[in-house]
mmCIF file of the C-alpha atoms, coordinates in Angstrom:
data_MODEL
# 
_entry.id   MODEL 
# 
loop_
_atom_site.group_PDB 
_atom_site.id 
_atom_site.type_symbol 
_atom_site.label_atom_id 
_atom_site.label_alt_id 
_atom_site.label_comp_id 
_atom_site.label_asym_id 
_atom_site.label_entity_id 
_atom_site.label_seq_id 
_atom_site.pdbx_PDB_ins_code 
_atom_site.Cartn_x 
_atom_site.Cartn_y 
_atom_site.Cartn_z 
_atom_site.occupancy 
_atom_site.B_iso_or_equiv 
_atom_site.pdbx_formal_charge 
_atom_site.auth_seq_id 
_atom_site.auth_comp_id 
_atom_site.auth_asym_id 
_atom_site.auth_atom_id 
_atom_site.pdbx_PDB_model_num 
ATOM 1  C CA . UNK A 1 1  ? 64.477 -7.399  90.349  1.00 0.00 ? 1  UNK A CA 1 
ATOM 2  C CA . UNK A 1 2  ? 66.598 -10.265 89.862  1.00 0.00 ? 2  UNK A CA 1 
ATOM 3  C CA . UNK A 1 3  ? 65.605 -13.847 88.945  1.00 0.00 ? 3  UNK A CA 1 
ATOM 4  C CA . UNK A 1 4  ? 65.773 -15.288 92.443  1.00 0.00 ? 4  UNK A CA 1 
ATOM 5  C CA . UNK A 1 5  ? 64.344 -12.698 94.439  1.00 0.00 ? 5  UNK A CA 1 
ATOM 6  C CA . UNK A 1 6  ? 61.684 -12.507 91.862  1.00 0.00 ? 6  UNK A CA 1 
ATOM 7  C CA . UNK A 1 7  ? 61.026 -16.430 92.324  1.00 0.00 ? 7  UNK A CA 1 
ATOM 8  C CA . UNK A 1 8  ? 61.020 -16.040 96.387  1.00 0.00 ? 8  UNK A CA 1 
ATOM 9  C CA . UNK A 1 9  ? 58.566 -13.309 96.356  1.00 0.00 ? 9  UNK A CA 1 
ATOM 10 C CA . UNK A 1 10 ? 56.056 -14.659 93.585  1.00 0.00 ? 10 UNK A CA 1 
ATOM 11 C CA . UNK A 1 11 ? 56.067 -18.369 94.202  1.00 0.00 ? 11 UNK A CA 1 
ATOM 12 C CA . UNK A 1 12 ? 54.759 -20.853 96.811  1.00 0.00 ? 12 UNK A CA 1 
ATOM 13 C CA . UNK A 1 13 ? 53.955 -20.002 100.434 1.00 0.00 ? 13 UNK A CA 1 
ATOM 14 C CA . UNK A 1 14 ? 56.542 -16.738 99.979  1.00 0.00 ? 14 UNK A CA 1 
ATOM 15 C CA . UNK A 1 15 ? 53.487 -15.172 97.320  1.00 0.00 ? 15 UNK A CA 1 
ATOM 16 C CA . UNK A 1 16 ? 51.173 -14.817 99.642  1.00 0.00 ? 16 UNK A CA 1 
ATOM 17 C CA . UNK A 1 17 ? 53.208 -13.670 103.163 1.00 0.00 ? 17 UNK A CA 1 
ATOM 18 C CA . UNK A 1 18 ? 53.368 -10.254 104.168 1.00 0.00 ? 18 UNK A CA 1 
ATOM 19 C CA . UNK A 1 19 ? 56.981 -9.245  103.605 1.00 0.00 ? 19 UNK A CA 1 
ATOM 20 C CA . UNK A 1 20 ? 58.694 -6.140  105.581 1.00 0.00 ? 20 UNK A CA 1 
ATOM 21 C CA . UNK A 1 21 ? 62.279 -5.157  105.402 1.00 0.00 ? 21 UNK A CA 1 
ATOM 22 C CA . UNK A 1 22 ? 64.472 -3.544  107.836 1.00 0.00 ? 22 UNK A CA 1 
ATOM 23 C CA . UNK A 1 23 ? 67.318 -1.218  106.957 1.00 0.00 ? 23 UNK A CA 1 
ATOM 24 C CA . UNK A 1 24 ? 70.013 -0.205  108.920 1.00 0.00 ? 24 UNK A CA 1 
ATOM 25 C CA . UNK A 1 25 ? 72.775 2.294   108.523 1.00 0.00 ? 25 UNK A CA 1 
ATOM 26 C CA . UNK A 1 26 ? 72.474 5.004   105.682 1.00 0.00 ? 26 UNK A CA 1 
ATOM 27 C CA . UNK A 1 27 ? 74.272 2.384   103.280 1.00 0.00 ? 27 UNK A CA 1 
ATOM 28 C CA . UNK A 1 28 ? 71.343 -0.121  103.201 1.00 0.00 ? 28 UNK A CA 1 
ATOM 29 C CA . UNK A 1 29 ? 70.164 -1.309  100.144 1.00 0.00 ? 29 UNK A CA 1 
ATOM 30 C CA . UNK A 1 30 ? 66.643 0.588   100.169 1.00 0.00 ? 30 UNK A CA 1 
ATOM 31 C CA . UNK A 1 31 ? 65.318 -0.200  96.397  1.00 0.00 ? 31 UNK A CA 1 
ATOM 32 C CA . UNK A 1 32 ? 65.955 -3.428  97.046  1.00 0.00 ? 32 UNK A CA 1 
ATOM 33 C CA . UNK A 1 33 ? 64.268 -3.790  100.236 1.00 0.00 ? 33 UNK A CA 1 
ATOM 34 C CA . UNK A 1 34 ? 61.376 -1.811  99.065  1.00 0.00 ? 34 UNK A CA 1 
ATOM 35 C CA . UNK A 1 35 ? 61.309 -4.507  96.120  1.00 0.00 ? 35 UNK A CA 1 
ATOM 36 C CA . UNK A 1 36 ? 61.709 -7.145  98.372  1.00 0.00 ? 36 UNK A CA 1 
ATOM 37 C CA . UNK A 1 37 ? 58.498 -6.140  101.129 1.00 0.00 ? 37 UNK A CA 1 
ATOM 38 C CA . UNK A 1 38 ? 56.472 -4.632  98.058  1.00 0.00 ? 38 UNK A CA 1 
ATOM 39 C CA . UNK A 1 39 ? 56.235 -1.152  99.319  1.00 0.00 ? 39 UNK A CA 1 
ATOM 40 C CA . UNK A 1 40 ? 58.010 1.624   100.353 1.00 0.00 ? 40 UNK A CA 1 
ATOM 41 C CA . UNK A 1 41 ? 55.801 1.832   103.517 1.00 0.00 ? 41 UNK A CA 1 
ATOM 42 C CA . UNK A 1 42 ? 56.818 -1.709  104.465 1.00 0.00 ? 42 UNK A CA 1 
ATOM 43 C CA . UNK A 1 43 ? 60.399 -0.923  104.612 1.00 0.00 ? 43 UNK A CA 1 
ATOM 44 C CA . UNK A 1 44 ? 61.284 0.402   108.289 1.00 0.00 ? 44 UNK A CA 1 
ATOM 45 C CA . UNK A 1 45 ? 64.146 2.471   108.528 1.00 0.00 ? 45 UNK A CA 1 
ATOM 46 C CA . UNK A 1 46 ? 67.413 2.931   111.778 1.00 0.00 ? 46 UNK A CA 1 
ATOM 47 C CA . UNK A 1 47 ? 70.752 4.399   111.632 1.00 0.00 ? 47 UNK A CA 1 
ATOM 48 C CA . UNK A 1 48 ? 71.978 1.871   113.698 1.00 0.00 ? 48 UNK A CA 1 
ATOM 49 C CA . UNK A 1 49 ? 71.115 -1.575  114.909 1.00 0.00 ? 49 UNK A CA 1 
ATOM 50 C CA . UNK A 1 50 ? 70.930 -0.270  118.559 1.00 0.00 ? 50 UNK A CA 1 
ATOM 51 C CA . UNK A 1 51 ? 68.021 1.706   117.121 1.00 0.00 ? 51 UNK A CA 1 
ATOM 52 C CA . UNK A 1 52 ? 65.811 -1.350  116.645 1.00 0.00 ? 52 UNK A CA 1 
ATOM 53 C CA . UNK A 1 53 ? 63.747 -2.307  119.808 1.00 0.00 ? 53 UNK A CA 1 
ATOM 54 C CA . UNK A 1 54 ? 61.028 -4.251  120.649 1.00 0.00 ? 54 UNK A CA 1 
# 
């Protein structure tokens, strides 16, 4: 994990939120989402952005 995305996740208000990720397309960057939210199982997952609904 690089240095800023390791300061946004582990300092101030940003440590203690509950981060979640979406990916879209089969191109996303997945490792770093899941690095980003924390967890795999935090990372949600659509071929396309049509494929995101309320």
């Amino acid at each position: 994990m690089g240095k800023y995305m390791y300061d946004f996740t582990n300092n101030g208000r940003s440590q203690k939120c509950q981060k979640f990720a979406v990916a879209i397309g089969k191109d996303s960057a997945r490792s770093i989402l899941t690095k980003f939210a924390g967890d795999y199982n935090r990372v949600f997952f659509a071929n396309d952005a049509k494929d995101i609904s309320k």
